[in-house]
C-alpha positions as CSV (number, residue, x, y, z in Angstrom):
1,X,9.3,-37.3,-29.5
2,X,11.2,-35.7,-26.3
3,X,10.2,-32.2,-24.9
4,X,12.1,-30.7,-22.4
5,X,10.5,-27.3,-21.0
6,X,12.1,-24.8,-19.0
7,X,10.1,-23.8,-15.5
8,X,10.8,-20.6,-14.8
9,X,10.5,-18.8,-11.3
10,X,11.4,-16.3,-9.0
11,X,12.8,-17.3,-5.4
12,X,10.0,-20.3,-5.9
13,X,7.2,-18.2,-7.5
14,X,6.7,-20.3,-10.3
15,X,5.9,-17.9,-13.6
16,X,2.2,-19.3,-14.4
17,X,3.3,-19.4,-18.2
18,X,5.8,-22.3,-17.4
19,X,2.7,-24.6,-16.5
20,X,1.2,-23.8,-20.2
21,X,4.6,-24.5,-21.7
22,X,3.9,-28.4,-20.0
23,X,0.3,-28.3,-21.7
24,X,2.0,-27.3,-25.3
25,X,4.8,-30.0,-24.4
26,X,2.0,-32.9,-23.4
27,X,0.6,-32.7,-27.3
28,X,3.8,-34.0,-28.4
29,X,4.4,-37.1,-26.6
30,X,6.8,-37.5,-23.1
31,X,7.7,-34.5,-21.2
32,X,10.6,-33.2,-19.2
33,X,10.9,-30.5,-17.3
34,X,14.1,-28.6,-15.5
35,X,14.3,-26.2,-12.8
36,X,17.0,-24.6,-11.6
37,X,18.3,-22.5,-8.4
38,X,18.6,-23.1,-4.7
39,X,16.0,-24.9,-3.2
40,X,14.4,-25.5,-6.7
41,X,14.0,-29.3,-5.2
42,X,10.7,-27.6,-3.6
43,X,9.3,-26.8,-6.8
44,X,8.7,-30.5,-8.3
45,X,5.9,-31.7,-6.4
46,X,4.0,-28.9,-8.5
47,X,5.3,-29.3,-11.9
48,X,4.3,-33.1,-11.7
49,X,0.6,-32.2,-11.0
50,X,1.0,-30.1,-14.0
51,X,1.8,-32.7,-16.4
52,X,6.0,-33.2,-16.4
53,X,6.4,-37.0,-16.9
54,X,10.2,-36.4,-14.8
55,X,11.7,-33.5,-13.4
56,X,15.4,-32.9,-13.2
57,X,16.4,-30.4,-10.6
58,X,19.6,-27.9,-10.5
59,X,19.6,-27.4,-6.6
60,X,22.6,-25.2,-6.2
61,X,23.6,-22.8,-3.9
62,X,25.6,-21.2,-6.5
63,X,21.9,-21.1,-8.7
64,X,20.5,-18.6,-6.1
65,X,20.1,-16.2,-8.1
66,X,19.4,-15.7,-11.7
67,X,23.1,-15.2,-13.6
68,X,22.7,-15.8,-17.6
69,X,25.7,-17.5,-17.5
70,X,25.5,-20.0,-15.2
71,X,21.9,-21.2,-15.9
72,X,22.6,-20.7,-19.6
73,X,25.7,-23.4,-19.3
74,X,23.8,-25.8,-16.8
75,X,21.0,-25.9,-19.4
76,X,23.0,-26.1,-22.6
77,X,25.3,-29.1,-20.9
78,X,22.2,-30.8,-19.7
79,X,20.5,-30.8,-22.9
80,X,23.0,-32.1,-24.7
81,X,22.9,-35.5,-22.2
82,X,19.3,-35.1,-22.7
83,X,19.1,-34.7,-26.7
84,X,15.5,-33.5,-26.8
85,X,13.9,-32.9,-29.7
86,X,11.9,-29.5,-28.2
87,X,12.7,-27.1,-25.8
88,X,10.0,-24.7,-24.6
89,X,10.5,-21.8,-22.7
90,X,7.8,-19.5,-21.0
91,X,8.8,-16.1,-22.9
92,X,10.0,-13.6,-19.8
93,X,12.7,-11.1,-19.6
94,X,15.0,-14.1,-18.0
95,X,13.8,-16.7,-21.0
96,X,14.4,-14.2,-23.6
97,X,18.4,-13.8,-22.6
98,X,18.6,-17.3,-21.6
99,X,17.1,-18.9,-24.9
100,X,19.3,-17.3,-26.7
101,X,22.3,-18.3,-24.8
102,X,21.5,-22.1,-24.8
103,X,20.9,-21.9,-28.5
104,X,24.0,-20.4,-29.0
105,X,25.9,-23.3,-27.1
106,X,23.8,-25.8,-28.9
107,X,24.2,-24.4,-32.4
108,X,21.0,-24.1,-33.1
109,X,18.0,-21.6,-33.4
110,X,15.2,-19.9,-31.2
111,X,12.3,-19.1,-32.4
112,X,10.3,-16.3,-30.0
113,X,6.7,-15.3,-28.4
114,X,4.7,-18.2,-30.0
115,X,1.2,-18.0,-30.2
116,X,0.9,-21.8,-31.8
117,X,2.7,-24.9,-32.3
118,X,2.7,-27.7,-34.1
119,X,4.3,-31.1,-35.1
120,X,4.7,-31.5,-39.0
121,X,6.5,-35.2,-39.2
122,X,10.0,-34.6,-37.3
123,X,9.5,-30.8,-37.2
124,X,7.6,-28.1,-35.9
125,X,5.2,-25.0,-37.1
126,X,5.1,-22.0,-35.4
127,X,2.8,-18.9,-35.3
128,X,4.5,-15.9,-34.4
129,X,3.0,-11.8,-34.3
130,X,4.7,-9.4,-36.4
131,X,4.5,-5.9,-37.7
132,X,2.8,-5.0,-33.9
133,X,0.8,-7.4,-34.3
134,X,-1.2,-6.9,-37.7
135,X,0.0,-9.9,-38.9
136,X,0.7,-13.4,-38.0
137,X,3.9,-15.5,-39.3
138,X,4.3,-19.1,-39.6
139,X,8.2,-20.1,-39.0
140,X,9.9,-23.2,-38.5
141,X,13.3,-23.9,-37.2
142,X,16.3,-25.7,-39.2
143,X,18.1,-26.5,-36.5
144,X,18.2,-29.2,-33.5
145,X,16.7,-28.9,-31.0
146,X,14.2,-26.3,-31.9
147,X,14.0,-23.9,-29.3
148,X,10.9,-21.9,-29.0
149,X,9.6,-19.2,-26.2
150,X,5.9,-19.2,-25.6
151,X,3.7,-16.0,-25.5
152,X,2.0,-16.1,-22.0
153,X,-1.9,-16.6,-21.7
154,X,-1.7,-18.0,-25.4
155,X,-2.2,-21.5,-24.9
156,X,-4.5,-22.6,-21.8
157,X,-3.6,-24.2,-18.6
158,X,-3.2,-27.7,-18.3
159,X,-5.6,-28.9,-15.5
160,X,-3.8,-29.5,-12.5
161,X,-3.6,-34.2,-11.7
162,X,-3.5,-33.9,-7.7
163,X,-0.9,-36.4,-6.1
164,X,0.9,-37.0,-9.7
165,X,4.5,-37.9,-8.9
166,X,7.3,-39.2,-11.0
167,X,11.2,-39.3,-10.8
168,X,13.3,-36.4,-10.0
169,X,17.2,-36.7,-11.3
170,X,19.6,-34.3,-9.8
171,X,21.6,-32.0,-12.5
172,X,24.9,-30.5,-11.1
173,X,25.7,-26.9,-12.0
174,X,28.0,-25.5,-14.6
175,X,29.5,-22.9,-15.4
176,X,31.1,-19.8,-13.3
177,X,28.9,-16.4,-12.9
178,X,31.4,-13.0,-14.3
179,X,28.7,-10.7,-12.2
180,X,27.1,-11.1,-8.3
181,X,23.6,-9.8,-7.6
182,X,24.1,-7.4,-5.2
183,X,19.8,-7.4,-4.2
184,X,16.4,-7.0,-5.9
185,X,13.8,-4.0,-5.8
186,X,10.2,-5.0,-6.3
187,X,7.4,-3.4,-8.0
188,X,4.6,-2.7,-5.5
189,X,1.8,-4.2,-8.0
190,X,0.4,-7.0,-6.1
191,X,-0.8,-8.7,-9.5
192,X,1.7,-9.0,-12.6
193,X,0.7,-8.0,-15.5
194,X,1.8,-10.7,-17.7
195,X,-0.3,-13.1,-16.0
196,X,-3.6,-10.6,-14.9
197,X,-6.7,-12.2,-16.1
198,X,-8.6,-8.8,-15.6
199,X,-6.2,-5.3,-16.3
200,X,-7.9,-2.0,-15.7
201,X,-5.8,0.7,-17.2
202,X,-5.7,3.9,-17.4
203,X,-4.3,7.1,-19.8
204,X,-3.8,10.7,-19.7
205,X,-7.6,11.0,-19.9
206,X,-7.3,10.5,-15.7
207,X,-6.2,13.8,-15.2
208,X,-8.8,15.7,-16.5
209,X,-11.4,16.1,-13.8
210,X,-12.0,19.7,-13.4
211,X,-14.2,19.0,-10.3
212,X,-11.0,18.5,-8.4
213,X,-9.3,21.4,-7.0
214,X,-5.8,20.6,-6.0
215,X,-4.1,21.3,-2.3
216,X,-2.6,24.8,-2.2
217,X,0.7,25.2,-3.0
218,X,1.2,23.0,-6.1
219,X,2.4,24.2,-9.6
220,X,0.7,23.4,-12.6
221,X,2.6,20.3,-13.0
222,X,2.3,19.2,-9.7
223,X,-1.4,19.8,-9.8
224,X,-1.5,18.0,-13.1
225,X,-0.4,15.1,-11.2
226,X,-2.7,15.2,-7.8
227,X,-5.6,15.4,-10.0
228,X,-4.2,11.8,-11.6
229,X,-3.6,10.4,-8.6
230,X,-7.0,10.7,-8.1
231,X,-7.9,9.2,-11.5
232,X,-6.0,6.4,-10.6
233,X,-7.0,5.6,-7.0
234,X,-10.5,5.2,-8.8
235,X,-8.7,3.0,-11.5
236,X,-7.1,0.9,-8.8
237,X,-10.4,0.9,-6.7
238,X,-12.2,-0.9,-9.5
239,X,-9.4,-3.0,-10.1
240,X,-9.1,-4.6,-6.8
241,X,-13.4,-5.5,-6.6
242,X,-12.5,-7.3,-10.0
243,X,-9.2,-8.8,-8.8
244,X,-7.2,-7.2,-11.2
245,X,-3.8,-5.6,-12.0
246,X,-3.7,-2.0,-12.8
247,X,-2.1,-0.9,-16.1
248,X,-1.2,2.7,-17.6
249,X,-0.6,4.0,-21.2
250,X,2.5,5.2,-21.7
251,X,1.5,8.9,-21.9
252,X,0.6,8.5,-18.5
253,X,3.6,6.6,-17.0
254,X,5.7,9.7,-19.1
255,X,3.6,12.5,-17.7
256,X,4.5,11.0,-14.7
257,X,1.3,9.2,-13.1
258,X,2.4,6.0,-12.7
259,X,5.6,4.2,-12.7
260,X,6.9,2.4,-15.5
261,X,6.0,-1.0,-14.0
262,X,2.4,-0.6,-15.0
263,X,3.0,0.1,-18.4
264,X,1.3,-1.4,-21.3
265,X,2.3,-1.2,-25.1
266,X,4.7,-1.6,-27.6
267,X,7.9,-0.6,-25.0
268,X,5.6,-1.7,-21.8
269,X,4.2,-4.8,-21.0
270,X,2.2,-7.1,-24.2
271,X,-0.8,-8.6,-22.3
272,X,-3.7,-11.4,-22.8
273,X,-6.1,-10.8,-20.3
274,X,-9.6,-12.0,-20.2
275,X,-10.5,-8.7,-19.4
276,X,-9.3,-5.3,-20.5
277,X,-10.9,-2.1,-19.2
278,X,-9.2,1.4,-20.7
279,X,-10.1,4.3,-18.6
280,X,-9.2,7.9,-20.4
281,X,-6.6,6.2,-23.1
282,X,-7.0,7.5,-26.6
283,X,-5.9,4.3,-28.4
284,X,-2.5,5.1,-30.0
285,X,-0.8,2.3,-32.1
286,X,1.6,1.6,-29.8
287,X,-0.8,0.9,-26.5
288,X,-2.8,-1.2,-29.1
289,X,-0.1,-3.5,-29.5
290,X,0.1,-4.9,-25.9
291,X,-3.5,-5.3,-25.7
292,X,-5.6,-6.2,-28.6
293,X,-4.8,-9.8,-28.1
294,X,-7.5,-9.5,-24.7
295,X,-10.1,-11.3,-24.5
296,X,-12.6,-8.9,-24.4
297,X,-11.5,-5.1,-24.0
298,X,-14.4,-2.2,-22.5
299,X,-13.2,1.6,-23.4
300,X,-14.3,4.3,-21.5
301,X,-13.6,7.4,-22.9
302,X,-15.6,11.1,-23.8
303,X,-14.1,11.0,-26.8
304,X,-16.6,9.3,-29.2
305,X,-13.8,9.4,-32.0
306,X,-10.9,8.2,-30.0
307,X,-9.5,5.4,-31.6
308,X,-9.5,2.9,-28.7
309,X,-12.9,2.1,-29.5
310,X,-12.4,0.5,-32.7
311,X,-10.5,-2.2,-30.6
312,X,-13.3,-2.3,-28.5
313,X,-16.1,-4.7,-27.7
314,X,-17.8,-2.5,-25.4
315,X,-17.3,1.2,-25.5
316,X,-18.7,3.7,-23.3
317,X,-18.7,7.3,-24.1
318,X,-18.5,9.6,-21.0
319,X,-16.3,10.5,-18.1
320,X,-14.4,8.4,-16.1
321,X,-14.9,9.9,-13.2
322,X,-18.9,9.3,-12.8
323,X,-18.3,5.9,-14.8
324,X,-16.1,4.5,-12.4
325,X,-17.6,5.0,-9.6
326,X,-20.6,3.4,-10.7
327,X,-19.2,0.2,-12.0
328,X,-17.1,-0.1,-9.0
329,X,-20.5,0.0,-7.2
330,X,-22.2,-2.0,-9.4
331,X,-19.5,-5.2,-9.0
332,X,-19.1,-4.9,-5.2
333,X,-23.1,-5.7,-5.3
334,X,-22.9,-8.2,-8.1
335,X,-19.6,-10.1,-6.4
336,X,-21.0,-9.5,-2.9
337,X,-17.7,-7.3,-2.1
């Protein structure tokens, strides 16, 4: 059986869920990988150690930057030389559009945000979320290849073979791009979400420290949002001891806290971590839905009924804002920070 699996990146910042999409492959037999854009000839050292039996390599100065079109066509032409049986894509913003694209050219079907897969005879079974989550779907796909996306921090890590090295087989570009990138603006998170083992979050709750008197001169809105700023400077304090992202309901990103980049939910980010701390978020349906697949999730809230604690393996009832503090104290001393 051939797998072929997509490695996705970002000006050479390999998206860790591409090296868990070459641990799924390895359970089925031989694996390929492809990567495409300029200077993607770097990147193959790397996805060797992680378990790609032979890389081919789109290194194209018209692949610099991500265009649907002409990574959809130079993927769909390849795999049609290739004739895989699988193709596995990470599931990102780029791998949603450009799944869909190659199956369109290949006639086929994707199937989307996988949280299992597996080999029945010549075809596959897939577990998917649905209904936000509640409930888990088993699928398979009718067509050939079956093209699947793969929920990050689902599936574990393959351990990294140091010094693993195999063939690398230059792919030429196709197609022509109808748009040009004209640049890029960054979030200033210094951890993704997606891929955060630890995310410390944080809700309306943050605002709401009447000890706080805000600068002179502010209106009640503006105050609103000093006295969250504060909330979240302890948020992202504890967050950096543990080596974690910081994340925000989306109350708080609407009131204005945050920016949308640290969202979490149903129309923010859906998240894995190992470790989910909730700081002054109530527990609404739709945060639950991009977090209750973590790992292990602490709520801190002075709220004993908010409903964030029935999702919780740890919940602390109190305020933040002596809470905080402490742990933030408390893990400097136990990590020696």
């Amino acid at each position: 059986m051939k797998t072929l699996v997509y490695i996705d990146h970002f000006k050479g910042a390999v998206q860790p869920s591409s090296w868990e999409a070459l641990g799924v492959a390895k359970k089925f037999g031989d694996v390929s990988a492809i990567v495409i854009g300029e200077n993607a000839n770097d990147l193959a050292k790397s996805i060797f150690e992680y378990g790609a039996d032979e890389v081919f390599v789109a290194d194209d100065s018209a692949l610099k930057d991500y265009q649907a079109e002409t990574y959809a066509s130079t993927l769909s032409t390849f795999a049609s030389t290739l004739n895989p049986n699988l193709i596995l894509f990470p599931t990102t913003a780029r791998t949603r559009e450009l799944s869909a694209m190659v199956a369109v050219d290949l006639n086929t079907n994707v199937m989307t945000d996988l949280t299992a897969l597996e080999a029945n005879g010549d075809s596959f079974v897939a577990t998917r979320p649905i209904y936000e989550s509640k409930l888990f779907e088993k699928v398979s796909c009718s067509g050939k290849p079956v093209i699947a996306t793969l929920r990050g921090r689902a599936f574990p890590k393959p351990e990294i073979q140091a010094g693993k090295s195999g063939t690398i087989t230059k792919v030429e570009a196709k197609g022509e791009a109808k748009s040009t990138v004209e640049g890029y603006s960054t979030s200033e998170s210094a951890v993704n979400l997606g891929d955060a083992g630890i995310i410390v979050s944080g809700g309306r709750g943050v605002s709401n420290n009447p000890a706080l008197t805000p600068p002179a001169g502010l209106d009640e809105k503006q105050a609103e949002i000093w006295r969250a700023q504060q909330g979240f400077a302890l948020v992202t304090d504890l967050a950096k001891v543990l080596g974690g992202a910081v994340g925000a309901s989306r109350a708080a990103v609407d009131a204005g806290y945050i920016p949308y980049s640290h969202q979490v939910g149903q129309t923010g980010k859906v998240v894995a971590p190992d470790l989910y701390i909730a700081n002054g978020i109530s527990g609404a349906i739709q945060h639950l839905v991009g977090m209750r697949n973590a790992k292990v999730i602490v709520a801190i809230n002075k709220d004993a009924d908010a409903p964030i604690f029935k999702a919780a393996r740890y919940g602390v009832v109190g305020d933040l804002f002596v809470i905080l503090p402490a742990l933030t104290e408390a893990f400097k001393k136990k990590l020696g920070k």
